[in-house]
Kinemage of the C-alpha trace (Angstrom):
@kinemage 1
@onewidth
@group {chain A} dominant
@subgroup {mainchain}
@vectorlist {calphas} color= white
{ca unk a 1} P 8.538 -14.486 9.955
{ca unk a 2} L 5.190 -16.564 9.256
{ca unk a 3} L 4.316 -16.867 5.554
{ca unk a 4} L 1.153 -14.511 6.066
{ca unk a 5} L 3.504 -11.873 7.374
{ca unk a 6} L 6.152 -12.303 4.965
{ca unk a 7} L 3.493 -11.420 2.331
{ca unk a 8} L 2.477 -8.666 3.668
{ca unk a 9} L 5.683 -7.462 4.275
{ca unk a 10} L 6.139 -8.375 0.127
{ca unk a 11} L 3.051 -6.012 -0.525
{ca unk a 12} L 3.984 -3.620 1.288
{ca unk a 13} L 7.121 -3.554 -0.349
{ca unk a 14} L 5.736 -2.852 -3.563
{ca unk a 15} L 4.773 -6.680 -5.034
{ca unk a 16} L 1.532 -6.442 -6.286
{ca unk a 17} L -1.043 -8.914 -4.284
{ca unk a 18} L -0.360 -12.009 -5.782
{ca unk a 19} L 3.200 -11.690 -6.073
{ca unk a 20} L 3.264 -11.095 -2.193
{ca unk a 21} L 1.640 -14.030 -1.586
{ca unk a 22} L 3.673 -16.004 -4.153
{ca unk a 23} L 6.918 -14.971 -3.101
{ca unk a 24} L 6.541 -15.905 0.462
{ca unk a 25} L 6.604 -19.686 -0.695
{ca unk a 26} L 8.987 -19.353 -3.665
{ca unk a 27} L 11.862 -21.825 -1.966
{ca unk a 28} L 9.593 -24.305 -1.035
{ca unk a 29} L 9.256 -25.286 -4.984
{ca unk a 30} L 12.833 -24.442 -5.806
{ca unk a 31} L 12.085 -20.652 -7.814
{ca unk a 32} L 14.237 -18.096 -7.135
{ca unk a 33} L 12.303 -14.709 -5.912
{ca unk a 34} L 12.331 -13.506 -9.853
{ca unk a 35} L 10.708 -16.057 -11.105
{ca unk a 36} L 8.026 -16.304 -8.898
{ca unk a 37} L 7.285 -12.575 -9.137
{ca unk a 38} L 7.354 -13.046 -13.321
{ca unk a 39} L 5.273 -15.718 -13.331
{ca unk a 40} L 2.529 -14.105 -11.157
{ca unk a 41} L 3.178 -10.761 -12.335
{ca unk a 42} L -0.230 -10.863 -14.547
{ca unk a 43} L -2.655 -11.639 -11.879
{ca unk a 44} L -2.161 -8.543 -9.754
{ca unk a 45} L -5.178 -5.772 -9.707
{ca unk a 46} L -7.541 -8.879 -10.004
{ca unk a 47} L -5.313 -10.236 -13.450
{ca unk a 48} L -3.948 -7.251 -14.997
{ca unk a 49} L -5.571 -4.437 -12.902
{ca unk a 50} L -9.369 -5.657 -14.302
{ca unk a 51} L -10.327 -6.260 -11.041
{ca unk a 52} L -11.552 -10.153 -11.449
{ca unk a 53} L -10.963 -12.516 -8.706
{ca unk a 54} L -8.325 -11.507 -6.108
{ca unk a 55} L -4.953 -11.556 -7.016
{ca unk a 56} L -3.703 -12.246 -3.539
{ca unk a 57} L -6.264 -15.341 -3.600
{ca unk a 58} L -4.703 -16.320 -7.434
{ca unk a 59} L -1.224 -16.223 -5.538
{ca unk a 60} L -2.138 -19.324 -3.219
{ca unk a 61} L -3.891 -21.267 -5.565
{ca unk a 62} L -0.708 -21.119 -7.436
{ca unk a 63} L 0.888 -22.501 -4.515
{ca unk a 64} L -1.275 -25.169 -4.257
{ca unk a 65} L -1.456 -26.080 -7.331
{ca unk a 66} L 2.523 -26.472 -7.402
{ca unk a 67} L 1.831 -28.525 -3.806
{ca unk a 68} L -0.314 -31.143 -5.335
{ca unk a 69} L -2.127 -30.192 -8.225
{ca unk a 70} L -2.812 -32.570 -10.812
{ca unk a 71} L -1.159 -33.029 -14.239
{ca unk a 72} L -2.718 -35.620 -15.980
{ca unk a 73} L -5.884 -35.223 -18.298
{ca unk a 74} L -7.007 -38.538 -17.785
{ca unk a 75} L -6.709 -38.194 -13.923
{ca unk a 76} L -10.403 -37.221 -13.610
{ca unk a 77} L -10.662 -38.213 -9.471
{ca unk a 78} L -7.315 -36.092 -9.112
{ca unk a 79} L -8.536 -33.303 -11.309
{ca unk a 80} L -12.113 -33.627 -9.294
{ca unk a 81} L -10.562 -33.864 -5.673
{ca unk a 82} L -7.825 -31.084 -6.597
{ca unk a 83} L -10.926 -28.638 -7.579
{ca unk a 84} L -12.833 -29.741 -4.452
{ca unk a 85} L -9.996 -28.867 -2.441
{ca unk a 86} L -9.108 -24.954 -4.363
{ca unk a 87} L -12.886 -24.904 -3.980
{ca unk a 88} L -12.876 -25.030 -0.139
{ca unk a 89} L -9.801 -22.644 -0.309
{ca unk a 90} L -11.605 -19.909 -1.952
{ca unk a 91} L -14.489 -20.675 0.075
{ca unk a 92} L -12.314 -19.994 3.571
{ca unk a 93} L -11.048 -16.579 1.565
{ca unk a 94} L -14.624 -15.539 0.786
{ca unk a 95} L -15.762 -16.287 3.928
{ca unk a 96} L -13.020 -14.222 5.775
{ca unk a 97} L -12.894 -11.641 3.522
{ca unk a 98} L -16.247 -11.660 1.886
{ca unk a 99} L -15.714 -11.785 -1.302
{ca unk a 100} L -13.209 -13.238 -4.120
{ca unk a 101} L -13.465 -10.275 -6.389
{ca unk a 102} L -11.145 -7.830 -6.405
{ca unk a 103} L -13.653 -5.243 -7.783
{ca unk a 104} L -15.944 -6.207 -4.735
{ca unk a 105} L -12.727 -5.627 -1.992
{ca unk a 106} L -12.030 -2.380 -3.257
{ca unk a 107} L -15.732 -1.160 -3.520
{ca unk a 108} L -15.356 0.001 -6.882
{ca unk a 109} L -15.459 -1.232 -10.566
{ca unk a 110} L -12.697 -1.929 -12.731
{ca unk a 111} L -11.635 1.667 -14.413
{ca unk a 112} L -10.008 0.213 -17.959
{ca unk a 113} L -6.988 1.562 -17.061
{ca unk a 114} L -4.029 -0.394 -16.554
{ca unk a 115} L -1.729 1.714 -15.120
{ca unk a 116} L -1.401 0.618 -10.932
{ca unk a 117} L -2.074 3.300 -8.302
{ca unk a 118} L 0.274 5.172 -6.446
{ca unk a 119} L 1.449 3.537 -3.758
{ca unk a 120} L 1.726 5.902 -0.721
{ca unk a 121} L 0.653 5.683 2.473
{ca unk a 122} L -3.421 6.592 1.489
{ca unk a 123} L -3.077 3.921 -0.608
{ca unk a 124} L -1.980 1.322 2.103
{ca unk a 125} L -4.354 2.672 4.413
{ca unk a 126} L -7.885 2.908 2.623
{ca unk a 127} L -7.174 -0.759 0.725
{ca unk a 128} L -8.009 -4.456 2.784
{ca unk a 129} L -5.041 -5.750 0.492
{ca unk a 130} L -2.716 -5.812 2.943
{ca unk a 131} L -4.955 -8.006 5.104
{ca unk a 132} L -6.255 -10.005 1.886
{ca unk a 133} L -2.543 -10.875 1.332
{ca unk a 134} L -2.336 -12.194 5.401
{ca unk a 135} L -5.264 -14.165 4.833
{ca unk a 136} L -4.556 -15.681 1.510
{ca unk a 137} L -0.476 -16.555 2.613
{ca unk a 138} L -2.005 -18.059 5.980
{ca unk a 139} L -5.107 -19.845 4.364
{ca unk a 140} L -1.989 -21.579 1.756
{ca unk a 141} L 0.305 -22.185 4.704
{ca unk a 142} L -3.021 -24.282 6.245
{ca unk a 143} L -3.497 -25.560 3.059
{ca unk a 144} L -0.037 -26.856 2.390
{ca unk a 145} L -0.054 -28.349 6.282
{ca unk a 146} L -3.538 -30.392 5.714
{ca unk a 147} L -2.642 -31.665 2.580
{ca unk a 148} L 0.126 -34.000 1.371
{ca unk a 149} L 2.403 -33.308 -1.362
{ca unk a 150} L 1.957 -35.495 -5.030
């Protein structure tokens, strides 16, 4: 199964977005399924359900920031080129989905309330999270292919 399937699959499993998109590249940095869901767990709902930038997109950032992000505070032309590059990534997601906020995907402000939906199968169908999680997993796997690892 391709990575953009195997997060869907993830969401629709119950992972919130960017745990599905997380998870379907957890063994390529040597985490084991629970701690990749734990350490996205906050940035679901557009980080913690306030409907902020996409979770699903937060999910491959975090991958490639563990591909080659930089770690150095000195390293300004890694830290610039790294941006440049998470830049164009988000770009590619806004342009396919069009938009990077959650609150924008759903049509609908955040609600203060932290407690996650239902999931049932209205909830599948009226949401573009399923297909924000394809396109963020694929628009990683690209990612990932196009650039080198540090």
């Amino acid at each position: 199964m391709d990575r953009s399937q195997q997060a869907k699959a993830n969401f629709l499993e119950g992972y919130n977005c960017a745990q599905s998109v997380a998870l379907a590249f957890c063994e390529d940095f040597g985490f084991t399924k629970e701690q990749m869901a734990r350490l996205v767990s906050g940035y679901g709902g557009g980080v913690g359900r306030m409907r902020e930038l996409c979770g699903a997109l937060l999910g491959a950032v975090l991958v490639c920031n563990l591909h080659n992000g930089y770690t150095s505070p000195k390293d300004l032309d890694g830290k610039a080129a790294h941006y440049d590059r998470i830049q164009k990534l988000c770009g590619a997601f806004r342009e396919e989905m069009g938009t990077c906020l959650c609150r924008e995907l759903l049509g609908r402000p955040a609600d203060g309330n932290p407690v996650p939906d239902k999931r049932d199968k209205a909830y599948y169908e009226t949401r573009p999270c399923p297909r924000a999680v394809e396109t963020a997993a694929r628009l990683a796997q690209a990612y990932l292919n196009e650039h080198p690892a540090t």
